[in-house]
C-alpha positions in Angstrom: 2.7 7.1 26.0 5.8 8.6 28.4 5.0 11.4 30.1 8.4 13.1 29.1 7.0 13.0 25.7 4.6 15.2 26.4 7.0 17.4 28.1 9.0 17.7 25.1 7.1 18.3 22.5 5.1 21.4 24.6 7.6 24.1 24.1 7.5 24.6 20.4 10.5 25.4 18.3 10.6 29.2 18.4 8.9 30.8 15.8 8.5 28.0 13.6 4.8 27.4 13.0 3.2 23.8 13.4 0.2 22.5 15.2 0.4 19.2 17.3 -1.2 15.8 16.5 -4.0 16.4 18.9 -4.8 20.1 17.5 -5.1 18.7 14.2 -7.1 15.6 14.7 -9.5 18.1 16.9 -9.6 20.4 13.6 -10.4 17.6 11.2 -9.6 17.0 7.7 -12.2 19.7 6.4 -9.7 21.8 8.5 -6.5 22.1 7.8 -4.8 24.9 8.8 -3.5 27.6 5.8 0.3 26.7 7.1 0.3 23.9 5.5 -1.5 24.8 2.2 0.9 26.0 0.2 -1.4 28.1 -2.5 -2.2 30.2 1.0 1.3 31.8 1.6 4.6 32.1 0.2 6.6 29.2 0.1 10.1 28.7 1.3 12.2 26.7 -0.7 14.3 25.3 2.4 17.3 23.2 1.6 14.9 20.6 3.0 12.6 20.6 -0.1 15.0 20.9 -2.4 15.7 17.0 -3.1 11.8 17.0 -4.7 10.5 20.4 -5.0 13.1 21.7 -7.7 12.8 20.6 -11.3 16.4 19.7 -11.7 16.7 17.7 -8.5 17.2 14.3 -7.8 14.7 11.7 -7.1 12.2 10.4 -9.3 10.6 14.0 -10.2 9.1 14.7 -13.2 11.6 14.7 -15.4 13.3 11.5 -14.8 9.5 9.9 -14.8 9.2 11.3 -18.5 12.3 9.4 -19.4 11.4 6.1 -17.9 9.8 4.5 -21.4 13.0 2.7 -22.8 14.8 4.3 -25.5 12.6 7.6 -25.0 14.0 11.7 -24.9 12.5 14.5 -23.4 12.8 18.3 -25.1 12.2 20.9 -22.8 10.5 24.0 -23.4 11.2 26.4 -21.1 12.9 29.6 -19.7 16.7 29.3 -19.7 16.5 29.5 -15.7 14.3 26.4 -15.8 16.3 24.3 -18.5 19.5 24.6 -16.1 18.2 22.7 -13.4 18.1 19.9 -15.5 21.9 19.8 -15.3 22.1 17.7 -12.5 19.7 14.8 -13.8 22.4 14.3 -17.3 24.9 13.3 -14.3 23.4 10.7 -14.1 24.6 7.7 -16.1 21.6 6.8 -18.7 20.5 10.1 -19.0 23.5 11.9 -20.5 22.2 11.8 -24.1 18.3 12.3 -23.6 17.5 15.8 -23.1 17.1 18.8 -25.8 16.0 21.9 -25.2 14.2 24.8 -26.7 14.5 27.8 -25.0 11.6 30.6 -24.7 13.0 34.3 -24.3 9.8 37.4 -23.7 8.6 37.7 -26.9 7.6 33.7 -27.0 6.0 34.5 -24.0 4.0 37.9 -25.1 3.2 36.4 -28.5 3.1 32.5 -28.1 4.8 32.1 -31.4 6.9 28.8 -29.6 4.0 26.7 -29.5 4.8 26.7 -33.4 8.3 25.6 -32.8 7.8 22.7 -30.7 6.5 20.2 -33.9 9.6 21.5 -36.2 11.9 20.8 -33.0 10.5 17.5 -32.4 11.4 16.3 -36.1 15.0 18.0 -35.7 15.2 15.6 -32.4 14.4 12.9 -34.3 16.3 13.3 -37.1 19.5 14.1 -35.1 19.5 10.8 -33.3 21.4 8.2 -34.6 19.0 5.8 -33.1 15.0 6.9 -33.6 13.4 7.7 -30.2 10.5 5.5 -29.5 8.8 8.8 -27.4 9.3 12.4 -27.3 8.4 13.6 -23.9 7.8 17.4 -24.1 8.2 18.8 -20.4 6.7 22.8 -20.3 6.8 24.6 -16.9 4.8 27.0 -15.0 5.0 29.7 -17.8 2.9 28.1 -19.9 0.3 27.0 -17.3 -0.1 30.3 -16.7 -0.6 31.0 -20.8 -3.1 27.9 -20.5 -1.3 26.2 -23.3 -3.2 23.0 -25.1 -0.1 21.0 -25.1 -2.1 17.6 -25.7 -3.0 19.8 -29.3 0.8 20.7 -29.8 2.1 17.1 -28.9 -0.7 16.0 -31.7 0.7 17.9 -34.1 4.6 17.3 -33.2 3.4 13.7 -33.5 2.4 13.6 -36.9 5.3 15.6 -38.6 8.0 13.3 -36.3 6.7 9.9 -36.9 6.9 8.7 -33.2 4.3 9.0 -30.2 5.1 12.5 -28.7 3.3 13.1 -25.0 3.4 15.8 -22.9 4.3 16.2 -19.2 3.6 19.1 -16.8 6.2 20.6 -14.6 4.4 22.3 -13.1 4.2 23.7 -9.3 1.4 25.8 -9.3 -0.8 22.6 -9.6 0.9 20.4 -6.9 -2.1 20.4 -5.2 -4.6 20.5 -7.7 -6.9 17.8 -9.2 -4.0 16.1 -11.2 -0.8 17.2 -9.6 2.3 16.5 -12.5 3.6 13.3 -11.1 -0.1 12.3 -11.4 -0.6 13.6 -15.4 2.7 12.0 -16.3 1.9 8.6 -15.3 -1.1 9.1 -17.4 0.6 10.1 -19.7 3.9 7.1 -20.1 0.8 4.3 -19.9 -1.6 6.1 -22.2 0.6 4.6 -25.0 0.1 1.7 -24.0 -1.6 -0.4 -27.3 -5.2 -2.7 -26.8 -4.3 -6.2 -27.2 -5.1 -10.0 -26.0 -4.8 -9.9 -22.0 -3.1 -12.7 -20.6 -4.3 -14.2 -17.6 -0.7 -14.8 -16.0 0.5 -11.7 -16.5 0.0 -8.5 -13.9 2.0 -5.3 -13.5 2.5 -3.1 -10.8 1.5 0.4 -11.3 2.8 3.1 -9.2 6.7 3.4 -8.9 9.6 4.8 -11.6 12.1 2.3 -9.7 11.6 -1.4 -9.1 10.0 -2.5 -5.6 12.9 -4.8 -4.0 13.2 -8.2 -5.8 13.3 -9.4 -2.1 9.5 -8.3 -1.4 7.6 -11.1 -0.4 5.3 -9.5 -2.7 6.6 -11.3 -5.7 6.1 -14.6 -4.3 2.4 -13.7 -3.2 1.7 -13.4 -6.5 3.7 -16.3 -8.0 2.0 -18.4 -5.9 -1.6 -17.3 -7.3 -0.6 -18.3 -10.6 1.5 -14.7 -12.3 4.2 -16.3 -14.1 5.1 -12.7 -16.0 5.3 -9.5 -13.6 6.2 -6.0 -15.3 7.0 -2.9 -13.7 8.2 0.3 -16.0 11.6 0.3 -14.3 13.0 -3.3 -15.3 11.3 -2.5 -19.1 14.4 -2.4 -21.6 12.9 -2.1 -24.4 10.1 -0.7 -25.5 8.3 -3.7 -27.0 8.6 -4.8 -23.6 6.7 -2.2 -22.2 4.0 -2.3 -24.7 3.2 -5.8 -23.2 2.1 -4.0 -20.2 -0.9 -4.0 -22.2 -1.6 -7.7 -22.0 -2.0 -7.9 -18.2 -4.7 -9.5 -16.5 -4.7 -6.8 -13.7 -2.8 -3.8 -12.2 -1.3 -3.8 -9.0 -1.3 -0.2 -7.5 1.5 0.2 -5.5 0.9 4.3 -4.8 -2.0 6.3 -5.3 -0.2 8.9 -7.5 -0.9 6.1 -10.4 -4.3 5.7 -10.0 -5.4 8.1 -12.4 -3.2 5.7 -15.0 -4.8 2.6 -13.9 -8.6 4.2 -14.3 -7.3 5.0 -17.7 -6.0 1.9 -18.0 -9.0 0.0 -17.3 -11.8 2.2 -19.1 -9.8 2.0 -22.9 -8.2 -1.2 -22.3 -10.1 -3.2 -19.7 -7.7 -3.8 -17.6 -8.8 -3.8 -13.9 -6.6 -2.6 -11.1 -6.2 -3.3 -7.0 -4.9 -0.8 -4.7 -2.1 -2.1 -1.8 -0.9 0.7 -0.1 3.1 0.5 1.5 2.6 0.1 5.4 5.2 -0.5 8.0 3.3 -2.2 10.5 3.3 -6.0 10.6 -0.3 -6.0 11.6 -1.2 -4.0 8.5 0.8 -5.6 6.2 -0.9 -9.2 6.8 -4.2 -7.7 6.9 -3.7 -5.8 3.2 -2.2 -9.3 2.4 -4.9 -10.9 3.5 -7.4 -9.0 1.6 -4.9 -9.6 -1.2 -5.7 -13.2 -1.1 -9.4 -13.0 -1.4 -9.6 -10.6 -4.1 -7.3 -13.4 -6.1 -9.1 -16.0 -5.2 -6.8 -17.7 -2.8 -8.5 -20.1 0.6 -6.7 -19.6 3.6 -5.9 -23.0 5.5 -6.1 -23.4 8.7 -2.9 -23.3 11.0 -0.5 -26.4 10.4 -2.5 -28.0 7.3 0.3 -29.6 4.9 1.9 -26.1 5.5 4.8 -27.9 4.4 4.9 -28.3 1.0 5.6 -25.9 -1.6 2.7 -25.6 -3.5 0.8 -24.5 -0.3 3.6 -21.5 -0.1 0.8 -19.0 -0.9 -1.8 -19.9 1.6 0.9 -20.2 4.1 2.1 -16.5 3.3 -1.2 -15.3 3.6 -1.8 -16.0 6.9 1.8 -14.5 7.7 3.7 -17.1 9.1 6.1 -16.1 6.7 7.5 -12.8 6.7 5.9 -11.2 9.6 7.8 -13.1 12.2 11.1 -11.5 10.8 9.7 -8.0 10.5 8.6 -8.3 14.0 12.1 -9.6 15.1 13.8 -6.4 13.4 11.3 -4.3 15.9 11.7 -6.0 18.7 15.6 -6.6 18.3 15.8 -2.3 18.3 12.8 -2.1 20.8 15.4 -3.8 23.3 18.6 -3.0 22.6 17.4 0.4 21.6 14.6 1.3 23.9 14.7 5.2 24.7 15.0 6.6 20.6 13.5 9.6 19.7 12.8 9.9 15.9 12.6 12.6 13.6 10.2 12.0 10.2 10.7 13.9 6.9 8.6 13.3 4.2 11.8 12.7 1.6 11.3 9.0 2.5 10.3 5.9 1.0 7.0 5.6 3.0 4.3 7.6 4.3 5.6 9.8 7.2 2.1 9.4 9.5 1.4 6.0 9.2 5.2 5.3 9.7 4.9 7.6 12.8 1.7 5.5 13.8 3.8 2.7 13.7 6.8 4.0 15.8 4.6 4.8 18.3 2.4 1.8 17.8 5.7 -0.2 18.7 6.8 2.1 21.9 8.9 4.2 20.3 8.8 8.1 20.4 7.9 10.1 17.4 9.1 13.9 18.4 8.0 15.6 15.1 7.0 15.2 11.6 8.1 17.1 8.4 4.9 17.0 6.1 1.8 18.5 5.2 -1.2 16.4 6.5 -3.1 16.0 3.1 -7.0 14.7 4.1 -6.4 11.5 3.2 -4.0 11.2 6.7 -6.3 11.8 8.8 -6.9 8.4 9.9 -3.0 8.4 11.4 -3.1 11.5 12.6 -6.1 10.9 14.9 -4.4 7.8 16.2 -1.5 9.6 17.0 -3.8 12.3 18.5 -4.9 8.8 20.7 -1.3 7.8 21.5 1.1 10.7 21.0 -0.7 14.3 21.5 1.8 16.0 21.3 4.0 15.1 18.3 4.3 18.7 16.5 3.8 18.2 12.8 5.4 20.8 10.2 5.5 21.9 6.6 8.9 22.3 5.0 7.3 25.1 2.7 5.7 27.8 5.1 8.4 30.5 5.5 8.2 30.3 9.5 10.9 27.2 8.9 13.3 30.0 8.2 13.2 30.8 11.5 13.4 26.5 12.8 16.2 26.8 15.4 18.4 23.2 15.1 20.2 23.6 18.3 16.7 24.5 20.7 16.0 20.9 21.1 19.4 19.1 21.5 19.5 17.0 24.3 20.6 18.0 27.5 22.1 16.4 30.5 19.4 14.0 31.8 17.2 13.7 29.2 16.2 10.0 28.8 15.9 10.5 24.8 18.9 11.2 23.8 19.1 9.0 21.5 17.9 10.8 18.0 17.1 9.6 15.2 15.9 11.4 12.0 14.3 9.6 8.9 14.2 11.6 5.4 16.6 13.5 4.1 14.6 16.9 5.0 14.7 15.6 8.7 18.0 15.6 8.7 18.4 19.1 7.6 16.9 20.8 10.4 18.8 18.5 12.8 22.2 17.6 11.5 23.6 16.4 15.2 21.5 13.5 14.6 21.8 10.2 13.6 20.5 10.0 10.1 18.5 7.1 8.0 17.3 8.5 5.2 15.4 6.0 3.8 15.3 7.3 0.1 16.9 5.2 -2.4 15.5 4.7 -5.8 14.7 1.1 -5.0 11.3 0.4 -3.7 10.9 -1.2 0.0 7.6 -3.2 0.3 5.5 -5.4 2.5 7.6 -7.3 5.4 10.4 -6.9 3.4 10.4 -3.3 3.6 9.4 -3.1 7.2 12.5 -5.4 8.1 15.1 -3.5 6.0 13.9 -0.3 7.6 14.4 -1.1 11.1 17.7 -3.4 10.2 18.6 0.1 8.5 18.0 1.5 11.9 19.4 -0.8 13.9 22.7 -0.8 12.3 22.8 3.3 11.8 22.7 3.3 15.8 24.9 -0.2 16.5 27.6 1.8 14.8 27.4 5.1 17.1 26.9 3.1 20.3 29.7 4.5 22.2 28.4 7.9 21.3 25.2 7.1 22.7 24.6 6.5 26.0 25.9 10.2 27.9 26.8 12.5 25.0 24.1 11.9 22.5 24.1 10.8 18.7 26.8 12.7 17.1 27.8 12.1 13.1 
């Protein structure tokens, strides 16, 4: 670890709050300071939250994850302020003709008397579109969690005047950090219609994302060569016969913890079993989840050099990495050398996990100045390590109202400092420091595997190949 890291990460940024790597790894996981829980305080609703903490916002909230059953439509019941949010999401093309809306005024909310509207609405949905929906999501919001409103007993109800599957889904703040947070209950919810059939032994989906993973992944061909022939994922579903056959998998493939809720489900009613990968961004992780990969399916690995070429050995080959991981650790090393002095930024709006990507960066000789997230227990295991190698990378939460105060121009790079080269990743990073070079890592398509990790730091790579005369004495400018 450089010493000047250390030096620049002990002045903190004035009166924003924040605890280092080291002081939270010394706390623990049983721990975690009230900053960055937000049920403890007030939360600020920086423009750096607003790409996934608003309703109406883009990304895959819960809104667009309600819609993503083919040929479904959502009715929203909901304050007026609530239903206008949802504005921005009918921009997008696909989505222009899929929401309706009931709106609740005072009285609903005294007397409760909208609960009885929602089945007659329903029907009027259906019978309004040209084309019969093949779901009715109904999205209620906080109001209504705070009424404690049996919505499963409403959607019943709706379901059996309408004709068509009706589900609910929860948008919900208040219980982002409960037991089943809403981007957890609506997964449940899209896959709960999925119908008991024959399972195929071919056939596997992966669980966990409303956009597909990169067609690129290496992942694809891991599982080709153990024998899938049919991979489904929601997002490439057209129709909705298609998606039923989700149902006839032989396994799920968990690709993020926020579906395994969906894949318990999935296995206690219709016996299908799930595994978990998790999306790392270190080579030596990545082989070693692939590895374990291999086993569970039953695949050997060979032994260095044996008949490793001929295609039908591609899948023992890719397990032990000589595949893929050589060009993930190319992309490192070719922005470790040309690049050598960065400073990065993390947000949590980012296709990855913000600690174990910081791990990682630091991992590879890199410095991580600061990360934008709250350091949920299940971290903990990065944010030791960075405890180990990076003490004093200062970790924030983009909700506790001391970010009003984040000052953007404390920490700008002055004349000598060997890190001027900055780098934020994550939209939300890139709000509090909009003199730096930005990557922000969050498009709807899903990096994976050595795939992923390659495309990131080519991503990088390129964002700072293009500002290179800026670089080297007057810092990164946009």
């Amino acid at each position: 670890m450089d010493e000047s890291v250390n030096n620049d990460n002990k002045i903190r940024n004035n009166a924003a709050s924040g605890f280092s790597a080291l002081e939270l790894s010394q706390k623990g996981s049983e721990n975690i300071p009230d900053e960055y829980i937000t049920s403890k305080h007030l939360i600020y609703n920086s423009p750096a939250t607003l790409a996934f903490n608003s309703p109406g916002a883009e990304g895959f909230g819960v809104k667009r994850a309600g819609l993503a059953v083919p040929g479904s439509v959502m009715l929203i019941v909901s304050p007026g302020c609530c239903g206008r949010n949802t504005s921005d999401i009918t921009r997008i093309k696909g989505y222009e003709d899929r929401f309706f809306y009931l709106e609740i005024d005072n009285t609903d909310l005294v007397t409760g008397r909208h609960l009885k509207k929602i089945p007659d609405a329903v029907k009027e949905i259906v019978d309004f579109c040209g084309k019969k929906p093949s779901l009715v999501m109904i999205c209620i919001t906080c109001v209504d969690a705070l009424l404690g409103t049996d919505m499963e007993r409403v959607a019943a109800k709706a379901e059996e005047k309408a004709g068509i599957p009706v589900r609910p889904c929860y948008m919900y703040a208040l219980t982002r950090e409960g037991r089943k947070p809403p981007m957890v209950q609506v997964r449940q919810s899209l896959y709960s219609l999925l119908p008991k059939q024959k399972r195929r032994g071919t056939s596997v989906n992966i669980l966990g994302f409303f956009a597909p993973v990169f067609e690129s992944s290496e992942l694809f061909l891991l599982l080709k060569s153990a024998g899938v022939k049919t991979i489904r994922q929601i997002s490439t579903c057209e129709k909705i016969d298609e998606f039923y056959k989700m149902g006839e998998a032989n396994f799920n493939l968990v690709v993020n913890r926020e579906a395994e809720a969906a894949a318990d489900d999935l296995q206690k009613r219709l016996g299908i079993p799930s595994i978990e990968l998790q999306r790392f961004y270190d080579p030596d992780r990545i082989e070693k989840q692939y590895r374990a990969l291999g086993r569970a399916l039953g695949i050997t690995e060979q032994e260095e050099g044996e008949n490793d070429n001929l295609p039908e050995n591609l899948g023992r080959i890719l397990w032990n990495s000589r595949l893929g991981k050589k060009e993930a650790l190319d992309s490192i090393n070719k922005l470790k050398k040309d690049f050598p002095k960065i400073s990065f930024s993390i947000g949590e709006v980012i296709n990855a996990n913000p600690f174990e990507l910081a791990v990682t960066l630091v991992e590879h000789g890199f410095v991580v100045k600061e990360i934008f997230a709250n350091p949920d227990p299940d971290y903990f295991y990065y944010i030791d390590k960075l405890a180990a190698l990076s003490p004093g990378t200062m970790i924030y939460s983009n909700m506790e109202p001391t970010m009003l105060y984040y000052d953007i121009d404390s920490d700008e790079a002055s004349e000598g400092d060997m890190y001027k080269c900055r780098v934020t990743l994550g939209k939300d990073a890139a709000f509090y420091h909009p003199s730096y070079l930005h990557v922000n890592w969050n498009s709807d398509e899903q990096p994976f595997g050595f795939d992923g990790c390659r495309k990131l730091f080519d991503a990088i790579y390129q964002a700072l190949n293009s500002g290179r005369e800026n670089l080297i004495f007057k810092g990164v400018r946009r």
